[in-house]
C-alpha positions, 0 to 999 in steps of 0.5 A: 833827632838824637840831643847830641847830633854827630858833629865835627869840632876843631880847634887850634890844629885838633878835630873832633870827628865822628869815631868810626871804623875807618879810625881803627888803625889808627886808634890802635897805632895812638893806644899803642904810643905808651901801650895804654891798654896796659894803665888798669884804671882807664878803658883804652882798647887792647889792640885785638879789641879796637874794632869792638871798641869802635862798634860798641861807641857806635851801637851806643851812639845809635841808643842815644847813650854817647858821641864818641871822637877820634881825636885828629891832629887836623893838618894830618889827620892822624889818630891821636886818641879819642873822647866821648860824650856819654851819659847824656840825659836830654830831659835834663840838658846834661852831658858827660865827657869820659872815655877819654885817652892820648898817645903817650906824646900827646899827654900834658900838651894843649890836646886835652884842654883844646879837646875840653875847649870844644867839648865844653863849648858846644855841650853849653853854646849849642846844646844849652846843657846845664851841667856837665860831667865827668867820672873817673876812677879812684885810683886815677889821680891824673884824671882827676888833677886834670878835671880840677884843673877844668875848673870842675867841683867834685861831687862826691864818690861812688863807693863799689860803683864799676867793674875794672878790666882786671876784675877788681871793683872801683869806686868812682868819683864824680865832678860837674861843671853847670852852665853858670860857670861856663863863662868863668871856666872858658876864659881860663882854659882861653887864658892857658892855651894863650899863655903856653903858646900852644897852637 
């Protein structure tokens, strides 16, 4: 039995599902809500490649290697965009959360601290991780604003660490977040969603 089964998680009108080909024209259609594929320091599909894109989540999730999501407004079930688990290492209890992205209309919404909600619930309620993390690109400083604002301590950067999609190499720079700090980071993210209203 894989560390991280596929599993369906949901949240005040957001579902995490399992990713698969059925979502392809809708991973397209919410990438294509502000043409993301086009922002060079994140890994949103082209609209040809979103078929690989989904293929190569699944080949990895049969590795063992990620879980990856649509992200699915749950009344609708429309794409929104989707995130992953990914680098997950059970002898060690740890998993990151990455390859993450929204349709332009959902960014700055309760979508991505709902999502991180969930993610983060189970990777420490059910899993019993001990850490997780995450790892972003240098130049994205949105991401990195909105792991800080989880509530995640930066590790450090990794200086000539991946290849970007124009070829040009980043550094990457690393947060975690471990167990001991969950209950604190929860009743935040809690406190957030409560105070704006979102539902």
């Amino acid at each position: 039995m894989a560390f991280v089964e596929p599993v369906t998680l949901s949240a005040r009108g957001i579902r995490l599902v399992p990713l698969d080909l059925s979502h392809e024209a809708g991973l397209a259609a919410a990438a294509a809500d502000g043409e993301l594929w086009n922002i060079r320091v994140t890994s949103v599909p082209e609209p040809d490649q979103t078929r690989k894109y989904i293929e190569d989540a699944l080949q990895m999730r049969s590795e063992g290697k990620r879980m990856a999501f649509a992200v699915t407004d749950e009344a609708t079930s429309t794409v929104l965009g989707s995130t992953s688990y990914h680098d997950i290492l059970p002898a060690v209890k740890r998993v990151e959360i990455g390859y993450t992205w929204y349709a332009k209309r959902c960014q700055r919404t309760h979508v991505n601290t709902t999502c991180k909600l969930l993610m983060l619930s189970h990777a420490f309620d059910t899993l019993a991780c001990n850490v997780v993390g995450w790892r972003t690109d240098n130049f994205n400083h949105a991401s990195q604003r909105a792991i800080e604002r989880l509530g995640a301590r930066k590790d450090g950067v990794i200086r000539g660490h991946a290849m970007r999609r124009d070829g040009t190499i980043r550094d990457t720079v690393m947060y975690s977040l471990v167990a001991g700090e969950w209950p604190e980071v929860k009743a935040q993210l809690l406190y957030l969603l409560d105070k704006r209203q979102y539902q």
